[in-house]
N, C-alpha and C positions, 0 to 999 in steps of 0.2 A: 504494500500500500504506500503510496506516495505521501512527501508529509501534508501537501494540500486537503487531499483526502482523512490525512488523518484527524489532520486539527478540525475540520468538517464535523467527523465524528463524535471529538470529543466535545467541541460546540450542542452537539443533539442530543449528547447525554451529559449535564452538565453535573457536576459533585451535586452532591445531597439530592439528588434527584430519584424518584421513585419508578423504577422501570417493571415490565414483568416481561417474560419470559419463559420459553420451553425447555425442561431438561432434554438435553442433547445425549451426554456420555459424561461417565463418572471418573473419576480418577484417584489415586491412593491422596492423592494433595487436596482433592476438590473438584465443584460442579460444574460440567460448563454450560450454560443458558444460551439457546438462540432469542436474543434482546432485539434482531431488526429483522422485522417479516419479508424483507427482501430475498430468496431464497439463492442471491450470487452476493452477496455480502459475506465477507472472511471475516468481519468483527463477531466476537463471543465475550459472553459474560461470564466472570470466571468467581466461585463460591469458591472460599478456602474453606475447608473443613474449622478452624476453631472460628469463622465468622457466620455460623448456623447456629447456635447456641452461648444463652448468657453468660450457663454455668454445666459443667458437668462433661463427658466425653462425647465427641459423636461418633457411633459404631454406623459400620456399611450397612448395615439394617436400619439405620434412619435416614440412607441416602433418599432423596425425593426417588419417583419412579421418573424412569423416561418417558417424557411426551406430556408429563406435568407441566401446568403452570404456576411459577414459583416468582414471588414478588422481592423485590430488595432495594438497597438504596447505593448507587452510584460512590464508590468510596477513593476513587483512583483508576491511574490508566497505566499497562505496562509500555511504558516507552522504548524498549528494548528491542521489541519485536512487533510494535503499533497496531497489535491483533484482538486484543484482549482488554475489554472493562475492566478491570475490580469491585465486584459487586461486596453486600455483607448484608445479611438475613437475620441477625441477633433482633431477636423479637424486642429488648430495648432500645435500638438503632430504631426497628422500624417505626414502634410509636414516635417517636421523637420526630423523625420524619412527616408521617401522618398525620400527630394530634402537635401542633405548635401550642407549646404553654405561653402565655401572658404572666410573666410574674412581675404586679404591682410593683415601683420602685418603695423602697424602702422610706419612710418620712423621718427627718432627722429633726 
């Protein structure tokens, strides 16, 4: 992918952004999401394994199934190889994402 294209990319998913997508294929590291319904797009959204959960291990038995649709929030790009989102799915990411709190300023 050329960097024209890429920067493109990263523009249409920008950080803190809520995307979804379909599990594609699984990996001992992590999940990879089809995130653009273009079907010749080489971009994938890529789930680390400790970025699925708040707390506790995740075993391949809680990997999503393939051809799920799985939600997450835009966390990073790998610049390395300009192919791959960084997605993270931490059910406190997501709220945070989703529900914006308002916290009052403090009166002094």
């Amino acid at each position: 992918m050329d960097s024209t294209s890429w920067e493109q990319t990263k523009s249409r998913y920008k950080l803190g952004q809520f995307v979804q997508g379909k599990v594609e294929f699984h990996e001992p590291f992590g999940v990879f999401v089809k995130i653009d319904e273009s079907d010749e797009s080489l971009v994938k959204g890529l789930i680390k394994i400790p970025d699925f959960l708040d707390e506790g291990e995740m075993s391949e038995e809680m990997y999503p199934e393939i051809g799920t649709t799985v939600g997450a929030i835009v966390v990073g790009y790998n610049e390395s190889n300009c192919r791959e989102i960084y997605l993270n799915a931490k059910p406190s990411v997501l709220h945070k994402a989703l529900v914006p709190l308002k916290i009052p300023a403090l009166s002094v």
